[in-house]
Wavefront OBJ file of the C-alpha trace (Angstrom):
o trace
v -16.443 -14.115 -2.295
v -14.277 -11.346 -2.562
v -16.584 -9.219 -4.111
v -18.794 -9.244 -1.517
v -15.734 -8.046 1.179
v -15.384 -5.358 -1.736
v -18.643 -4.182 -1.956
v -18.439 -3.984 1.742
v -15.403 -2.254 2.452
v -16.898 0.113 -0.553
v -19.727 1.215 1.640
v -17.754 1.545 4.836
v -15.468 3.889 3.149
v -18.422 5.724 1.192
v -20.179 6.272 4.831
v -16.502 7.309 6.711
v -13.796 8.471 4.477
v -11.540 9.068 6.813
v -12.213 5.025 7.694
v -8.091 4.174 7.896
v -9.181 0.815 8.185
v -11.629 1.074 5.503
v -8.871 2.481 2.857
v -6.350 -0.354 3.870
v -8.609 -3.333 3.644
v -10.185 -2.028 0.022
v -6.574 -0.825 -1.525
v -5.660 -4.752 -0.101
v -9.293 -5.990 -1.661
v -8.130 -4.427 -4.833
v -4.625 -6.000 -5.304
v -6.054 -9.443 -4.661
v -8.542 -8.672 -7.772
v -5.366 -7.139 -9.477
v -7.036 -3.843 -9.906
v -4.074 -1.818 -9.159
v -4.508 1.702 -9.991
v -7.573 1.328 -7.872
v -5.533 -0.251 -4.810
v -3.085 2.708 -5.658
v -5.394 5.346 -4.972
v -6.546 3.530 -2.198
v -3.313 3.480 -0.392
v -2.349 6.842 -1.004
v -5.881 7.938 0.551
v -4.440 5.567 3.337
v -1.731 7.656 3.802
v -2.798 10.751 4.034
v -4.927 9.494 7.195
v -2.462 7.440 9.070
v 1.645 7.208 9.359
v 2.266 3.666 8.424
v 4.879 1.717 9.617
v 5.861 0.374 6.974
v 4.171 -1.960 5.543
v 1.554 -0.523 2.979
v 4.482 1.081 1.188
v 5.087 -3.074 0.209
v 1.849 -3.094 -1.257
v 2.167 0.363 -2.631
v 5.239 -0.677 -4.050
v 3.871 -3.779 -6.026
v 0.761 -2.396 -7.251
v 3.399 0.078 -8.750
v 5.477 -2.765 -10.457
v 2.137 -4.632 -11.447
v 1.955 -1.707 -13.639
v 5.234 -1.651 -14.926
v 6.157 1.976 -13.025
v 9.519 0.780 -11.388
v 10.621 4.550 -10.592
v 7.446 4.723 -8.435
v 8.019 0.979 -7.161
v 11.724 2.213 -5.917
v 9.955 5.678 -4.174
v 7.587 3.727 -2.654
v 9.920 1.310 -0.851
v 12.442 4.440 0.080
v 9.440 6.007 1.613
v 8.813 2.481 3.099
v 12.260 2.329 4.506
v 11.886 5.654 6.485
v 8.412 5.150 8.072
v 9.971 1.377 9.076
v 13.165 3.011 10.437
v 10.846 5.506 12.023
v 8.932 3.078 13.680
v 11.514 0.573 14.868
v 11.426 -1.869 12.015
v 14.642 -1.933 10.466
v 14.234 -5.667 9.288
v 11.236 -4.379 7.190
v 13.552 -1.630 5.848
v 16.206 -3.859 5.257
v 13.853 -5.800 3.405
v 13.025 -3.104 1.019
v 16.450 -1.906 0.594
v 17.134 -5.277 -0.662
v 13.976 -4.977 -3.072
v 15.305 -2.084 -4.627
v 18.506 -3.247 -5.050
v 16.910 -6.689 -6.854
v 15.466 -3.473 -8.923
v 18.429 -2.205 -10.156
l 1 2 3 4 5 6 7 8 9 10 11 12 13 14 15 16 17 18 19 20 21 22 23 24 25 26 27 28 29 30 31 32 33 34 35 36 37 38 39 40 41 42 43 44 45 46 47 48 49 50 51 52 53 54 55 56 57 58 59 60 61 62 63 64 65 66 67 68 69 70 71 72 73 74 75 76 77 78 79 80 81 82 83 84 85 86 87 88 89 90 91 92 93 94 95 96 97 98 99 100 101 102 103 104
């Protein structure tokens, strides 16, 4: 099944690659399948189209640990905690402020 929503979300981001949606729902395709690097790539396409709020920088952050790349885990939720704090979210940033310091 989830290939299909893959193959999919593929297309729509082959035809628009500035798709925001279309980056977010195949980086979020891609962790299910744990293909990280992939979902990686993904959300940092992502994020050079939209300001987040917040929450992709989760994601971002455990495709990171998946991999066993903690300093980028910890970036990734400090760059998390600013776009939450940015948009009004500060129990999301409190959230990864605690992650990080489970890190440590």
């Amino acid at each position: 099944m989830s290939t299909s929503i893959l193959e999919s979300l593929k297309a729509l981001v082959e035809k628009n690659p500035a798709s925001e949606l279309g980056r977010y729902g195949l980086a979020n395709e891609y962790m299910k399948l744990e293909m990280y690097p992939e979902a990686i790539e993904q959300i940092n396409e992502y994020l050079k189209l939209k300001d987040d709020e917040g929450a992709v920088y989760r994601m971002l952050a455990e495709g990171y640990m998946k991999l066993g790349r903690k300093d980028e885990a910890i970036e990734a939720y400090k760059k998390g905690i600013e776009s939450a704090n940015r948009h009004g979210h500060p129990t999301m940033a409190e959230e990864f402020e605690d992650a990080i310091e489970f890190m440590d």
